[in-house]
Backbone bond lengths (Angstrom), bond angles and torsions (degrees), N, CA, C in turn:
res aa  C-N    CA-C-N  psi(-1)  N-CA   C-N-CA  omega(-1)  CA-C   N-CA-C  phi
1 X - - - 1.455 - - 1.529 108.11 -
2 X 1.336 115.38 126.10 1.876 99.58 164.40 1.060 111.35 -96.15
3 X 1.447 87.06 179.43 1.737 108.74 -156.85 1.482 108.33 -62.79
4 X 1.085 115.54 179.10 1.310 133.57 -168.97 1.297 111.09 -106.87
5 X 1.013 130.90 148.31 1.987 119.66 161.07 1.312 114.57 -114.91
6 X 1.197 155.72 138.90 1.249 152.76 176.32 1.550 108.36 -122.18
7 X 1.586 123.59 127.48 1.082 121.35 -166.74 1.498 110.46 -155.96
8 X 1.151 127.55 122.69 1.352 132.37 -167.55 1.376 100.13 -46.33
9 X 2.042 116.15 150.26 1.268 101.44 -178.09 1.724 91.84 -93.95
10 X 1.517 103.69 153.14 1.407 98.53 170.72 1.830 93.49 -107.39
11 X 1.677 100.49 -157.75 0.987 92.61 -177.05 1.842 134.29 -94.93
12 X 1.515 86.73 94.54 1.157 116.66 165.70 1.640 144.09 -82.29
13 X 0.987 117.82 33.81 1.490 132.54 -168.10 1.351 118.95 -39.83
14 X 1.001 123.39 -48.26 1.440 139.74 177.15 1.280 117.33 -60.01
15 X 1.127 113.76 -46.72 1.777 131.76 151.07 1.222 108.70 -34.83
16 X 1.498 106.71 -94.06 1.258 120.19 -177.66 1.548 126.25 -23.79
17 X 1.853 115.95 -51.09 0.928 107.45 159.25 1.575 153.87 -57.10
18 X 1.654 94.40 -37.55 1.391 121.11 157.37 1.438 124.24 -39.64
19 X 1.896 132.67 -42.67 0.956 167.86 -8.75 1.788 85.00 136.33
20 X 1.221 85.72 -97.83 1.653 110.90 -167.12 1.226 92.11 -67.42
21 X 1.184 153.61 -13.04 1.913 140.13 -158.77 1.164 116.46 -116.20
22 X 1.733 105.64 -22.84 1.450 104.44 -178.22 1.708 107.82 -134.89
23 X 1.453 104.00 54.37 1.354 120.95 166.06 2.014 106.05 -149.91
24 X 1.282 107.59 162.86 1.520 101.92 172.17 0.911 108.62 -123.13
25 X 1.452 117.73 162.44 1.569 131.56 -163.85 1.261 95.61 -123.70
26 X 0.885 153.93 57.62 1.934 158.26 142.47 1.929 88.33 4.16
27 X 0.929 98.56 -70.62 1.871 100.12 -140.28 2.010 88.14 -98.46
28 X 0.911 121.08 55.66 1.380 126.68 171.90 1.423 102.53 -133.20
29 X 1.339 108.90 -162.28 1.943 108.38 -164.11 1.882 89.22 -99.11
30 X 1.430 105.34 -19.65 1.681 117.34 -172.58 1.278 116.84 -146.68
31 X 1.592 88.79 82.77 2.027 82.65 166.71 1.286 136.40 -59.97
32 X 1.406 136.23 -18.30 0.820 149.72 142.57 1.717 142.18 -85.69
33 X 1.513 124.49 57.18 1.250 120.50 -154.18 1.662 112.15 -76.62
34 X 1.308 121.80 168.66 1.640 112.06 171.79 1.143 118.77 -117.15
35 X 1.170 85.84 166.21 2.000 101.74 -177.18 1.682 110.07 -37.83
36 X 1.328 110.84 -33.89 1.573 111.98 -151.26 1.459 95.20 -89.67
37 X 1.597 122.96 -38.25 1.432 128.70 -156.72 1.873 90.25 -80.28
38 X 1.512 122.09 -49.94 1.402 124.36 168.95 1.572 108.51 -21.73
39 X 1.336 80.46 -95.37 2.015 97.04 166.54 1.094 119.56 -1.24
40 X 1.412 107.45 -73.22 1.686 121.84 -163.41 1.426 99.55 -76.44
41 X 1.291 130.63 -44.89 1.552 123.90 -172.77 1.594 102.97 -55.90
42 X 1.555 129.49 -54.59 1.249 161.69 128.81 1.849 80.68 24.15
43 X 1.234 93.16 -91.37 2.080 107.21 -156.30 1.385 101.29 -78.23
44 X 1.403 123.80 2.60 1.198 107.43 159.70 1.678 116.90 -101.89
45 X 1.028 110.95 19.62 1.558 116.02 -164.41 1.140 119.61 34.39
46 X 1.456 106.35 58.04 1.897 113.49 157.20 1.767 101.67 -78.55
47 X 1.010 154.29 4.16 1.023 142.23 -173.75 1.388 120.00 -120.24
48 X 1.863 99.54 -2.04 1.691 99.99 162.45 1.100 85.05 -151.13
49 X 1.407 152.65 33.25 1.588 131.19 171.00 2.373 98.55 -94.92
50 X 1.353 91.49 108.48 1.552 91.99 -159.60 1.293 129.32 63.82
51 X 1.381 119.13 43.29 1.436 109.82 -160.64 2.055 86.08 -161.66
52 X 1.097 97.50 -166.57 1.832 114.50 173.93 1.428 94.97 179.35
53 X 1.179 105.44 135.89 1.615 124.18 170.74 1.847 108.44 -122.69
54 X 0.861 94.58 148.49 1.148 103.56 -165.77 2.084 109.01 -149.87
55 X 1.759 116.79 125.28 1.402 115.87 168.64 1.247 123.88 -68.37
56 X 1.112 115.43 124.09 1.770 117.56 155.34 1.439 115.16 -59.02
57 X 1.211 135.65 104.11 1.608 115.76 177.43 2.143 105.07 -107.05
58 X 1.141 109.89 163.53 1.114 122.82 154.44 1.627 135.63 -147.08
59 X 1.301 93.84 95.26 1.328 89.58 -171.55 1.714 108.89 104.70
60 X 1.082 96.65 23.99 1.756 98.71 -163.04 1.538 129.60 76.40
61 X 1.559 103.54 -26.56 1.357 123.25 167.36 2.175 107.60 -53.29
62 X 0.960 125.97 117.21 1.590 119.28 140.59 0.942 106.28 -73.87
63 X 1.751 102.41 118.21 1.313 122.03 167.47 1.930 115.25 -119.09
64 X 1.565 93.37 -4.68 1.392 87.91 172.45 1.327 107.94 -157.43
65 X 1.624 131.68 173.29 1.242 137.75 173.29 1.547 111.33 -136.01
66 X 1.193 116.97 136.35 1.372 133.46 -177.17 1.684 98.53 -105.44
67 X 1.249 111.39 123.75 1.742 106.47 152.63 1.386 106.03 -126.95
68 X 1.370 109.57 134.05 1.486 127.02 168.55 1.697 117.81 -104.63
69 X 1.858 93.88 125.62 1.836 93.21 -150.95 1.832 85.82 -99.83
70 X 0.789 134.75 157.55 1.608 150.87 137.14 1.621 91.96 93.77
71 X 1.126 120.55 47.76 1.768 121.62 -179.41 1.621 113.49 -57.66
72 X 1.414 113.42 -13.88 1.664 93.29 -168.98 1.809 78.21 -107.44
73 X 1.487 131.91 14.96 1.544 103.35 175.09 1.379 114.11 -94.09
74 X 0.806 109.59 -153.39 1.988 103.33 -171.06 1.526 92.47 -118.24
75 X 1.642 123.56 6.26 1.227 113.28 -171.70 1.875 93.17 -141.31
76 X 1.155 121.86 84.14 1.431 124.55 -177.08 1.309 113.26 -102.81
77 X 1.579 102.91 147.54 1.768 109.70 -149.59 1.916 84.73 -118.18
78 X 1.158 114.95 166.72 2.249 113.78 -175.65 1.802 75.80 -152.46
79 X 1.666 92.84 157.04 1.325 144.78 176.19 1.645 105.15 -132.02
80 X 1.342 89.03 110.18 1.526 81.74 163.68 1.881 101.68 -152.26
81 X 1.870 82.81 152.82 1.230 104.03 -156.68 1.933 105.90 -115.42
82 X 1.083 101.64 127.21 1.865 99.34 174.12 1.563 117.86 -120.59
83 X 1.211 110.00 111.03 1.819 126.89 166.47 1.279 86.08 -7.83
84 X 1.616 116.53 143.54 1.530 133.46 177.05 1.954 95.34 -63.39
85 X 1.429 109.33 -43.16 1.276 110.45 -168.42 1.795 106.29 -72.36
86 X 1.355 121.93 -10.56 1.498 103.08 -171.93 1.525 107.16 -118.20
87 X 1.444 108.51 38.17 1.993 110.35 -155.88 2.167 64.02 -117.92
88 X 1.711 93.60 150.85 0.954 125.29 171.15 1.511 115.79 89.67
89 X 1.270 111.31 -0.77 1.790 126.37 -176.71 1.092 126.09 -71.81
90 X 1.558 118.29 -24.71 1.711 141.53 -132.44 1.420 108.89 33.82
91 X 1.373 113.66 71.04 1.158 127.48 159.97 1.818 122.12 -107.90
92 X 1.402 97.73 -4.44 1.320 126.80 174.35 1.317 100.06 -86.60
93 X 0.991 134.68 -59.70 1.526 147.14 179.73 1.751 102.86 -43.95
94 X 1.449 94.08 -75.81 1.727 84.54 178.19 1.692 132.94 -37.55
95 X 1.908 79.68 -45.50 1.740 84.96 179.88 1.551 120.54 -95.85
96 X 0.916 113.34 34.07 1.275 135.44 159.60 2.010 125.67 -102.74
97 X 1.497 87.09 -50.18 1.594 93.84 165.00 1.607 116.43 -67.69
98 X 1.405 113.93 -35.90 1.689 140.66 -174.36 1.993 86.96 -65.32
99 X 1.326 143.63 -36.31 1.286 136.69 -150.98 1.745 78.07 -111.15
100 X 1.278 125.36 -47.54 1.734 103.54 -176.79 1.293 127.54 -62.43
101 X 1.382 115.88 -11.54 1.635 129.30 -161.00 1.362 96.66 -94.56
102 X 1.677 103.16 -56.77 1.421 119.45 179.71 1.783 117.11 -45.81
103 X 1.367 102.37 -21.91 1.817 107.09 -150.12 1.670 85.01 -108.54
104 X 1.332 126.08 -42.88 1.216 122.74 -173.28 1.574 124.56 -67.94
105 X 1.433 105.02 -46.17 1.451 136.22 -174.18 1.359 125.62 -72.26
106 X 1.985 115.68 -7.56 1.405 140.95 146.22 1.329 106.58 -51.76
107 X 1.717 95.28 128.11 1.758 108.76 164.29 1.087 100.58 -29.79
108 X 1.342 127.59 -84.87 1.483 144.58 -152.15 1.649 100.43 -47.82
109 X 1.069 122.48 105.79 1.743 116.30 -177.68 1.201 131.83 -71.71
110 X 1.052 123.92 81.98 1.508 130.40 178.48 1.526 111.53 -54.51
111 X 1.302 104.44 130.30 1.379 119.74 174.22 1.542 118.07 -65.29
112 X 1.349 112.65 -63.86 1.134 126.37 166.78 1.713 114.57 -154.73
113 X 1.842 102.56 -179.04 1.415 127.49 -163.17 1.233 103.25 -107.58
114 X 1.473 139.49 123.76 1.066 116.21 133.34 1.367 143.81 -112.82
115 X 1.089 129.96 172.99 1.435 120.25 -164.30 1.749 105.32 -139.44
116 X 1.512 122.05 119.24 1.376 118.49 -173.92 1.479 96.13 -105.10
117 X 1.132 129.16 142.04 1.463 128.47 166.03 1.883 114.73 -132.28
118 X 1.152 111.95 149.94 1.728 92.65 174.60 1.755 100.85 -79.95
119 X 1.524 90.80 152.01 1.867 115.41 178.49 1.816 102.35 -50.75
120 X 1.295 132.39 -20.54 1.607 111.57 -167.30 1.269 88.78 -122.66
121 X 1.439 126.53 38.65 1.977 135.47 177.42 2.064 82.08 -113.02
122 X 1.145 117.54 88.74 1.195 123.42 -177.78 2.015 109.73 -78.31
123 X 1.464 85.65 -48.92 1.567 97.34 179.98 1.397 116.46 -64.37
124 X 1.438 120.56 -33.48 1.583 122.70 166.20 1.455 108.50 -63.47
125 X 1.346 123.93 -51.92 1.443 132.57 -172.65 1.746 107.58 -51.21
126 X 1.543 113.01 -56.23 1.214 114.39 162.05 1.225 123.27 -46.56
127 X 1.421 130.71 -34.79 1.435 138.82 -161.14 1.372 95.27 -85.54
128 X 1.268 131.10 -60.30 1.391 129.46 -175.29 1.870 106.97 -55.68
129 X 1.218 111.66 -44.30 1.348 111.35 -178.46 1.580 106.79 -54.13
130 X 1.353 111.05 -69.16 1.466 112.82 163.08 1.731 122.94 -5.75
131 X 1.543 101.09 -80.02 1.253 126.61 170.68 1.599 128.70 -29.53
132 X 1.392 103.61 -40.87 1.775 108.39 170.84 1.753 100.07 127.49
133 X 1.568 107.22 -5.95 1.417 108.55 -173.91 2.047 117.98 -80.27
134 X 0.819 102.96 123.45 1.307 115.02 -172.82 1.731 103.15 -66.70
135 X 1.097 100.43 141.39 1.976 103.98 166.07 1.696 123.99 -99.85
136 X 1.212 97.88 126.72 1.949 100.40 -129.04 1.617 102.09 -113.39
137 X 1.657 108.14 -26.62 1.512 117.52 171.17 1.521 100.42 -174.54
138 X 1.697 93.45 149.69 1.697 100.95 179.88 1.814 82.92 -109.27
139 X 1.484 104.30 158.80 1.422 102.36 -144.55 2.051 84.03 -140.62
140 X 0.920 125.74 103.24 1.360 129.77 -171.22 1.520 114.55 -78.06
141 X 1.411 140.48 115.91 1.435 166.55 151.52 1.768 77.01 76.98
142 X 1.438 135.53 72.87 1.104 138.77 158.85 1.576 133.84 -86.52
143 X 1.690 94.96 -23.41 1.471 111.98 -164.95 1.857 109.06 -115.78
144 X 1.309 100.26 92.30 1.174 117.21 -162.64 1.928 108.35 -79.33
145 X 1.537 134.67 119.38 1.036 139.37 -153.63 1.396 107.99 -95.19
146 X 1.541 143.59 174.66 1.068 136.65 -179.81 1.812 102.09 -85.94
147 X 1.670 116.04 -38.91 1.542 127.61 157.30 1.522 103.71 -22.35
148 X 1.137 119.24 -44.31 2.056 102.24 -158.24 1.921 78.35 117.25
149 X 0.839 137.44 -89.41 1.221 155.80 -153.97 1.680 111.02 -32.38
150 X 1.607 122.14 128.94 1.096 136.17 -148.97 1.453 96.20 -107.10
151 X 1.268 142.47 149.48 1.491 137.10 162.16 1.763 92.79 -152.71
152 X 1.275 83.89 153.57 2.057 115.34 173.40 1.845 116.55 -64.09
153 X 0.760 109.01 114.84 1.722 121.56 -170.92 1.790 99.39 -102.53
154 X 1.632 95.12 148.51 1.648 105.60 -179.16 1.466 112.04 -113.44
155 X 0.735 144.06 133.08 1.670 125.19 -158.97 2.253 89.00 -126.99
156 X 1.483 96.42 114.76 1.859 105.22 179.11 1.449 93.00 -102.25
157 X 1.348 99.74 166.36 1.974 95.75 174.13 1.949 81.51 -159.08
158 X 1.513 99.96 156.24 1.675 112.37 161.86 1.173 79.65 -133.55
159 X 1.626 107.02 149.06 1.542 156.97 155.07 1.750 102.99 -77.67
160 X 1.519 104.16 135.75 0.880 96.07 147.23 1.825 153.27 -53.10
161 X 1.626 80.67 -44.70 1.752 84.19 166.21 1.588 127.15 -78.34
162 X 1.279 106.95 12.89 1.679 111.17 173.82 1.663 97.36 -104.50
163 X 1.189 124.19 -35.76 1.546 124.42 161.74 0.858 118.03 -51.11
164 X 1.644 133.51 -60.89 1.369 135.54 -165.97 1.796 99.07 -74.90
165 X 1.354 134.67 -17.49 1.586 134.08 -169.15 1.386 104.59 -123.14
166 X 1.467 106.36 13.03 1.964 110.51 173.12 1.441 104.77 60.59
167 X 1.219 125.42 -1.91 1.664 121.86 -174.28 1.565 119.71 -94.76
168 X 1.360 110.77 173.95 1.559 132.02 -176.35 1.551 103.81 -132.40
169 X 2.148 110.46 95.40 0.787 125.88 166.63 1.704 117.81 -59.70
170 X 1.038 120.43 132.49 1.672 95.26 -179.58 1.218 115.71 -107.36
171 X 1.167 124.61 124.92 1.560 132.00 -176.25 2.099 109.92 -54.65
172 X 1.375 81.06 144.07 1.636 100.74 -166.84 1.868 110.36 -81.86
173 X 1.135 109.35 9.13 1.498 110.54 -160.32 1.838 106.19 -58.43
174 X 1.596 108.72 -34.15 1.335 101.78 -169.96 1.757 113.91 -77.15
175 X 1.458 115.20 -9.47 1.251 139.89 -177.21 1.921 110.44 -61.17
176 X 1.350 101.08 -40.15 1.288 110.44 -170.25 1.581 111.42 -81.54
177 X 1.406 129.89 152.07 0.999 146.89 -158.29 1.554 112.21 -63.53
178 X 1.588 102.22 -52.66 1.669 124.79 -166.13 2.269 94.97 -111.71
């Protein structure tokens, strides 16, 4: 497989839309988003107002997009999205490890990552497991769809100190009484 490149998106709009319009998002709030809602998120700076987005390319191809939400908190949450054609590659994997290195390895010290995914996003769930991210709470009719339609969310998180010691602290939840 070659490498990957990851590169902040600048302003690329036309892309972006292209991007987002002619791929589907199954396990997002909108698998299908439009040209107009792109756009407008676009000129309102949802895509860097507290945030950084950044392309996955391969091969020159964008095949994926990373957004990182709450960047100046010490606890920042990523979306990331892979071309229908480049999901199943472990190209998720890379750019997933590529967003923990990236998020940890900032002056600014982030405590930790988290990562929400919906409960029947199996291939993300695997990917985060992969990754070093622990599974931290199952989160009941949390993940609200653009449909009306309610589904179950998994909420993973890495620690810094399981990054910096390569390990998988395991959360104490079953330990407690209630």
């Amino acid at each position: 497989m070659s490498k990957l490149h990851i590169r902040k998106l600048d302003n690329e709009l036309a892309e972006l839309i292209s991007f987002m319009t002619n791929n589907t998002w199954d396990y997002h709030t909108d698998p299908k988003p439009r040209k107009e809602q792109i756009e407008k998120a676009f000129r309102n700076g949802w895509y860097q107002e507290d945030r950084e987005t950044f392309w996955v390319e391969h091969d020159k191809d964008k095949i994926g997009l990373i957004i990182i939400h709450d960047i100046s908190d010490t606890i920042p949450l990523f979306d990331i999205r892979l071309a229908d054609n480049a999901r199943g590659k472990g190209y998720g994997k890379i750019a997933v490890s590529w967003i923990v290195d990236y998020l940890l390895s900032l002056p600014e010290k982030k405590i930790r990552i988290e990562a929400y995914t919906r409960s029947d996003n199996l291939a993300m769930r695997k990917t985060l497991s992969n990754c070093g991210f622990v599974k931290e709470g199952y989160l009941r009719q949390a993940w609200e769809n653009n449909d009306g339609s309610v589904s179950d969310s998994v909420l993973y998180g890495m620690i810094r100190h399981d990054w910096e010691n390569k390990a998988q602290t395991p959360i104490e939840l079953d330990k407690l009484p209630y």
